[in-house]
C-alpha positions in Angstrom: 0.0 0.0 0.0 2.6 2.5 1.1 5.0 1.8 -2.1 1.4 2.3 -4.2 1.1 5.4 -2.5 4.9 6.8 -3.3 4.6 5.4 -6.8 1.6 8.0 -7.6 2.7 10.5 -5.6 6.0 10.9 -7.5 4.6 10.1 -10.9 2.0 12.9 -9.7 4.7 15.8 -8.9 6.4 15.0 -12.3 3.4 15.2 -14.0 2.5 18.4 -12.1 5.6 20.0 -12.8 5.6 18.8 -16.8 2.4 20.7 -16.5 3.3 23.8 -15.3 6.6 23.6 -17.7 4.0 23.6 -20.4 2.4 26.6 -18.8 5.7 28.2 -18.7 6.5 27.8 -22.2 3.2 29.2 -24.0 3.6 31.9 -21.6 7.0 33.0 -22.9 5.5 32.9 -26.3 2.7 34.9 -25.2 0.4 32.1 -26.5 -2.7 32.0 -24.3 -3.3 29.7 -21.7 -6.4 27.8 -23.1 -4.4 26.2 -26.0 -1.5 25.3 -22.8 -3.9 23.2 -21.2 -5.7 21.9 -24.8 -1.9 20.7 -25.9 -1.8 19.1 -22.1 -5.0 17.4 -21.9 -4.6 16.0 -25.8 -0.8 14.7 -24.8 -2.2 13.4 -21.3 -4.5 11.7 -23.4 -1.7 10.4 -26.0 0.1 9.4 -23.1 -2.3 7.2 -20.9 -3.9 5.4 -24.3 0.1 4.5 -25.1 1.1 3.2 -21.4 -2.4 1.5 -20.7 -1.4 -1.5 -22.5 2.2 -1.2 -22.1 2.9 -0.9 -18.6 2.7 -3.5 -15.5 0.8 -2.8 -12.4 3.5 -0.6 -10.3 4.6 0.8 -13.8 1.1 2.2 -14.5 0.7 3.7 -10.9 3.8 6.1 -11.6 2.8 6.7 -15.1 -0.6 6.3 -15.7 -2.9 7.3 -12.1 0.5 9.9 -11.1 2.0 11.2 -13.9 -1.1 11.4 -16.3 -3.4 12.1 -13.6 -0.8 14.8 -12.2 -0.2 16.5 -15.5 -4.1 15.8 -16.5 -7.3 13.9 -15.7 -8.9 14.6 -19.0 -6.5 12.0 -19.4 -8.6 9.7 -17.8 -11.6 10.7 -18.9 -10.6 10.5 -22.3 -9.5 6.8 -21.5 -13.1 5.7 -19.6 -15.1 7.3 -22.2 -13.2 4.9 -24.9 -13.9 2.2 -22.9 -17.2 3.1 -22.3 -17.8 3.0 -26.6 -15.4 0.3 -26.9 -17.9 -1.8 -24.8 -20.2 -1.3 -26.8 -22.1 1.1 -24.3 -22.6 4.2 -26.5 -25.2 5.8 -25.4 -23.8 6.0 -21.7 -20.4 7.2 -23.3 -22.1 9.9 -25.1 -23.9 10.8 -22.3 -20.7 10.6 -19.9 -19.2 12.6 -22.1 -21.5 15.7 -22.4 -22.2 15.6 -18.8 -18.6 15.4 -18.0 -18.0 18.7 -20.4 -21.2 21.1 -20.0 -21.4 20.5 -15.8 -17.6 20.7 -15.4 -18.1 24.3 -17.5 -21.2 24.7 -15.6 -19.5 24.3 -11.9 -16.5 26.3 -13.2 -18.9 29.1 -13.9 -20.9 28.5 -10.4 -17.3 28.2 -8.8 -16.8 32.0 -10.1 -19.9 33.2 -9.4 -19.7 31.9 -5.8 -16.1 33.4 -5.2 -17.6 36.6 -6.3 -20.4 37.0 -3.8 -17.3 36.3 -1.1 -15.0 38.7 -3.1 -17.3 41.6 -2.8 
């Protein structure tokens, strides 16, 4: 359990620092910070689709549930909703993935609005 543990954690504070590199890097281009985290959730999702079937249980913690899941969890969710279709469940993939985008927007926006009322 404990060497589980330490195997995400440190997969998680590489991918949380390869995140935050990326971050770094459109900033000194002055490219905004939407496309940063677009590039970081489409190579999180490169990443975990490659190592899923590559990598061995201990393997996988550190690079798949840490580093992925520390540099991105659309990673994940880009990997479930696969094997949601791939299952031959389409209907709940399509529906996981809407609800997955319009209420995380959604909650973003409520998450705003909330901070304001505390802001003011």
């Amino acid at each position: 359990m404990i060497k589980s543990l330490l195997l995400v954690g440190a997969g998680g504070a590489l991918g949380s620092i390869a995140r935050y590199a990326v971050s770094l890097l459109f900033t000194h281009f002055a490219i905004c910070s939407h496309w940063a985290t677009l590039v970081v959730n489409v190579i999180g999702s490169f990443l975990i689709g490659f190592a899923i079937p590559l990598l061995s249980n201990g393997t996988a913690l550190f690079a798949v549930v840490g580093f992925c899941g520390g540099f991105t969890t659309f990673s994940t969710f880009s990997s479930q909703a696969l094997q949601l279709f791939q299952a031959g469940e389409r209907l709940t993939a399509a529906a996981y993935v809407a609800a997955s985008l319009v209420v995380s927007v959604l909650m973003v926006l409520l998450g705003m609005y909330l901070a304001g009322k505390f802001v003011k």
